[in-house]
C-alpha positions as CSV (number, residue, x, y, z in Angstrom):
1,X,27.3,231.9,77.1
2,X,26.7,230.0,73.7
3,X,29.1,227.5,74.8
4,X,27.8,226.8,77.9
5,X,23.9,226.3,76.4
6,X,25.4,224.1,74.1
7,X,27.4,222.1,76.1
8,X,24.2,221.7,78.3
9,X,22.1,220.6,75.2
10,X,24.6,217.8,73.8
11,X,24.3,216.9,77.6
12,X,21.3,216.3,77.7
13,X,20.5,214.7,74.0
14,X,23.3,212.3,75.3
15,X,21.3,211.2,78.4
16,X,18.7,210.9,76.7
17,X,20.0,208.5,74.0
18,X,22.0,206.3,76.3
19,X,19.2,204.2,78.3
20,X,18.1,203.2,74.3
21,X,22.0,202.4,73.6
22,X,21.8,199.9,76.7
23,X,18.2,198.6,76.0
24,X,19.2,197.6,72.4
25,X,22.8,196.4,73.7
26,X,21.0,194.2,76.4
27,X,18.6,192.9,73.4
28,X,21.5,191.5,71.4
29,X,20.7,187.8,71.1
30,X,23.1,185.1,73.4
31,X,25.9,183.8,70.7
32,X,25.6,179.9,70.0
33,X,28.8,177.7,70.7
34,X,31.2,176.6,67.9
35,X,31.0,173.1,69.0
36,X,28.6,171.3,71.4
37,X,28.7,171.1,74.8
38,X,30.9,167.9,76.1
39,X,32.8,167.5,72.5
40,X,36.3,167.5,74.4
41,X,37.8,164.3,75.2
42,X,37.3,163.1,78.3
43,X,40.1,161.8,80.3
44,X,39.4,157.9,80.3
45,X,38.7,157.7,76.9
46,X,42.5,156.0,76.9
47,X,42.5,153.0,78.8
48,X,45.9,150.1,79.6
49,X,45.4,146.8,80.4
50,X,48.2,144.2,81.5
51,X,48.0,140.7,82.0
52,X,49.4,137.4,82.4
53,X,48.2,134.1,81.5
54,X,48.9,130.4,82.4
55,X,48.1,128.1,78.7
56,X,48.1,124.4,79.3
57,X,48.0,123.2,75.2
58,X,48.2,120.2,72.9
59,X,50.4,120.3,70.3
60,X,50.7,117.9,67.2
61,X,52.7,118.1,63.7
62,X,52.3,115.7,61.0
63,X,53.7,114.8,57.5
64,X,53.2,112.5,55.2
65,X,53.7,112.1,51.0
66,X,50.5,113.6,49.5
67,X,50.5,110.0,47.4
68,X,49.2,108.2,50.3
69,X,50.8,106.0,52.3
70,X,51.6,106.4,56.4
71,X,52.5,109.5,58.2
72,X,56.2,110.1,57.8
73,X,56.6,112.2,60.9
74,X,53.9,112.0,63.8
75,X,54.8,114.7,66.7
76,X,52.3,115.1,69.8
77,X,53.3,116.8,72.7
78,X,51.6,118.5,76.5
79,X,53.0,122.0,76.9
80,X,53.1,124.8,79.5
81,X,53.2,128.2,78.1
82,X,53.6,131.8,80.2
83,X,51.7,134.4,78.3
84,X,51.7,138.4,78.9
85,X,49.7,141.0,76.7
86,X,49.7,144.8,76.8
87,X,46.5,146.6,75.5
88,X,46.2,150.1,74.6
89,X,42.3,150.7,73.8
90,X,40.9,154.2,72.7
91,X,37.4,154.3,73.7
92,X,36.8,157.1,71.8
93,X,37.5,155.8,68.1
94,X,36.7,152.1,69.2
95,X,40.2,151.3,68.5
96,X,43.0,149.4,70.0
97,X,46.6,147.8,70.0
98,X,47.6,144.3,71.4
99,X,50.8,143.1,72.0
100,X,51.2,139.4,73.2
101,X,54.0,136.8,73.9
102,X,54.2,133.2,75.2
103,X,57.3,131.2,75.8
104,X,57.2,127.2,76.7
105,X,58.2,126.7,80.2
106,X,58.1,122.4,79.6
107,X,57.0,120.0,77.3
108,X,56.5,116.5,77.4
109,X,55.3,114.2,74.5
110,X,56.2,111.4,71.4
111,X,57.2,111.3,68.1
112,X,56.8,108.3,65.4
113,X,59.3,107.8,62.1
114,X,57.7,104.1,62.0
115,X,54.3,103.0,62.3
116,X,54.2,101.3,65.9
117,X,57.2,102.9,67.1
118,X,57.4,106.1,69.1
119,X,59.8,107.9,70.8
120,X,60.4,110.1,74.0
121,X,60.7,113.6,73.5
122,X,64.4,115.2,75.0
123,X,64.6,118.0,77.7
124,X,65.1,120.9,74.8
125,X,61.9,122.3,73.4
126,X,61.7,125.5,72.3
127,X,58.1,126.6,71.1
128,X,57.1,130.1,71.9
129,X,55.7,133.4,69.9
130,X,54.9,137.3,69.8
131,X,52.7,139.0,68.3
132,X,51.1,142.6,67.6
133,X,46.8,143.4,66.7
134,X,45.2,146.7,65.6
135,X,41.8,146.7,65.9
136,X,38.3,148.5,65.3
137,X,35.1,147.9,66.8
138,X,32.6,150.3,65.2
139,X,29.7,148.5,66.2
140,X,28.7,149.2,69.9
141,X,30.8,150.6,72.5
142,X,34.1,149.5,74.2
143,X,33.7,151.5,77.5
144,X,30.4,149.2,78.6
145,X,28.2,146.6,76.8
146,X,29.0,144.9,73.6
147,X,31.5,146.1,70.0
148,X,32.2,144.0,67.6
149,X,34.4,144.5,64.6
150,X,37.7,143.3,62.7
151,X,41.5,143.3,63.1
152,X,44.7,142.9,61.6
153,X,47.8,142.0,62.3
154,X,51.2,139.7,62.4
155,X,51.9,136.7,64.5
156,X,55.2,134.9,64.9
157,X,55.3,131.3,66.1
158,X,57.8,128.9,66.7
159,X,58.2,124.9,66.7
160,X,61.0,123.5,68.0
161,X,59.9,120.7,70.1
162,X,63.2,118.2,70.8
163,X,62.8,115.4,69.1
164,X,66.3,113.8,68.4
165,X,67.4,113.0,65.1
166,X,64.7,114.4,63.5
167,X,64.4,118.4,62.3
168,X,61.6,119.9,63.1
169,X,62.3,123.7,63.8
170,X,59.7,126.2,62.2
171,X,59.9,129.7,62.1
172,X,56.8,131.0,61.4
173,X,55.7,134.6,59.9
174,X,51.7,134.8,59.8
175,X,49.6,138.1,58.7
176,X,46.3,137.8,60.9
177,X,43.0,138.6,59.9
178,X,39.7,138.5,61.2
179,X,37.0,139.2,63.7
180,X,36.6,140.4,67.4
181,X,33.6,140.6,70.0
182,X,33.9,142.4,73.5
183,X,31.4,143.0,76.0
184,X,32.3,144.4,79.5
185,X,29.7,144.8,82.4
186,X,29.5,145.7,86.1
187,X,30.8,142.1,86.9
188,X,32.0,140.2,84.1
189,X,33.3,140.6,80.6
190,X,33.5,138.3,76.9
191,X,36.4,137.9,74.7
192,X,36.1,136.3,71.3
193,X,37.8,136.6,68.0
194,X,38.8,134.7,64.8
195,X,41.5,135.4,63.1
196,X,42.2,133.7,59.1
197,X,45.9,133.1,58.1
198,X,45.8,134.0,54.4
199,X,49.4,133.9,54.4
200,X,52.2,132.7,56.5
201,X,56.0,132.2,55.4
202,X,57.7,128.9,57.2
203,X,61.0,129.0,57.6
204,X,63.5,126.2,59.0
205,X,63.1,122.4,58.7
206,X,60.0,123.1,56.7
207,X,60.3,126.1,54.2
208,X,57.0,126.9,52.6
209,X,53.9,129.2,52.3
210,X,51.3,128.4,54.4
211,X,47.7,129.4,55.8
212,X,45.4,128.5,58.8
213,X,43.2,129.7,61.3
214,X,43.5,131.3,65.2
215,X,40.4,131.4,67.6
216,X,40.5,132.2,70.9
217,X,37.4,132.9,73.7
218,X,37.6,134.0,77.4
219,X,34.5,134.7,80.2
220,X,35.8,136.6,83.0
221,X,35.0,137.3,86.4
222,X,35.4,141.4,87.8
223,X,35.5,141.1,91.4
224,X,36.8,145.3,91.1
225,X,36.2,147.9,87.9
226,X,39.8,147.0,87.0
227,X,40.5,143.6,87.5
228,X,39.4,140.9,85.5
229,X,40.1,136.9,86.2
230,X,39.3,135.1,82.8
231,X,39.2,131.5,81.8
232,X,38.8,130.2,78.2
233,X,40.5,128.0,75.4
234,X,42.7,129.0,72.3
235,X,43.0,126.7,69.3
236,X,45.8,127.5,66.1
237,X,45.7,125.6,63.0
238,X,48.6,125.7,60.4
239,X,48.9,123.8,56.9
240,X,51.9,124.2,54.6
241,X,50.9,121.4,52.3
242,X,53.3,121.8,48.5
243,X,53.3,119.0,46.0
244,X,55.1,116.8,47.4
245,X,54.0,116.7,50.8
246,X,51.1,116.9,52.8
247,X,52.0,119.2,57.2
248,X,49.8,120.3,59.0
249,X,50.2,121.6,62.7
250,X,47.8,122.0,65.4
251,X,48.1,124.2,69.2
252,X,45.4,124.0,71.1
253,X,44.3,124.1,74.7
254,X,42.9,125.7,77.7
255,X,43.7,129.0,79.2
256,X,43.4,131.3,82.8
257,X,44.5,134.8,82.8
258,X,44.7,137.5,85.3
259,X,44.4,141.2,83.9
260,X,44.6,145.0,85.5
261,X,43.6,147.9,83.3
262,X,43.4,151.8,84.1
């Protein structure tokens, strides 16, 4: 009989306590996120782009004695180069990689040795290059409206152009550094950068240390989110000048390019 009262007593003491458990379990304040809503990634935040480009350019060399005098060598030449590039961009650290090469696909021109006499180029130029950016754009955004920020990277360019019985093959090895603006909208999109050659390493007819400048702009035209048809100009400017002698080397021209990205 003692059992059972007691049993009905803890019964009861317990149904009277549990509606207070669940009040005060209900009142337990909602636990805030470790991170804020939308942190992840999200999955464009990697974007490609592809594209190939026509660049009709100018080309020139010259060298002369730094004492004065006239122009030794005098090269000017028209040539056609196909370009492609590869871009990697990650919208998310306003960062990306470039990877570009061009290759001569015919060049036409003159060379002087004399004042008053020039000479045909022959059928065998080789002038061509590759090269590799990483940049960062901390100011702005890359996925729409304007960044701008700096780069680095290393450019190699050769100069081959056939003129007969005179050497006039460089191999060029050029660190890169400088500056880069991008704006993308709904229906068109600005390229522009400046790159200094602090130092470049010439190799071949010519073997020195050299330094220059790059520039290059583009405007294009989006007809859909991923395509872009651009048209700009691209100007290089090389000068290995030592002691003794006094080269310079200009490329220069205009460009169009057609581009995909996703």
């Amino acid at each position: 009989m003692k059992r059972t009262i007691l049993g009905i007593a803890t019964i009861a003491a317990l149904g009277m306590t549990l509606p207070s458990f669940a009040a005060d379990y209900n009142e337990v304040p909602e636990l805030r996120p470790a991170y804020e809503a939308g942190w992840e990634r999200q999955e464009d935040d990697v974007r490609f782009e592809f594209g190939a480009a026509y660049w009709y350019s100018w080309g020139a060399q010259n060298v002369a004695p730094t004492s004065g005098g006239p122009a030794s060598f005098v090269e000017r030449d028209n040539t056609s180069i196909a370009d492609v590039h590869g871009r990697i961009d990650d919208i998310y650290t306003n960062t990306y990689l470039l990877g570009r090469a061009g290759i001569g696909l015919s060049s036409s021109g003159t060379y002087t040795l004399a004042p008053g006499v020039d000479s045909n180029f022959g059928q065998r130029s080789v002038i061509g290059y590759a090269g590799v950016d990483y940049g960062w754009l901390p100011a702005g955004s890359m996925r729409e409206g304007v960044a701008f920020g700096g780069l680095v990277g290393y450019h190699y360019w050769k100069e081959n152009p056939d003129t007969p019985s005179v050497a006039t093959d460089m191999d060029i090895h050029a660190l890169r550094l400088g500056l880069r603006a991008v704006g993308t909208f709904e229906k068109f999109d600005l390229q522009s950068e400046v790159a200094a050659i602090p130092y470049a390493f010439v190799a071949g007819s010519q073997t020195n240390r050299a330094y220059g400048v790059m520039t290059e702009t583009t405007v294009g035209f989006r007809p859909t989110e991923n395509i872009s048809a651009r048209i700009g100009g691209r100007a290089w400017y090389l000068d290995n000048t030592d002691g003794t002698t006094s080269a310079n080397l200009f490329r220069y021209g205009l460009m169009a390019e057609l581009t995909g990205r996703f």
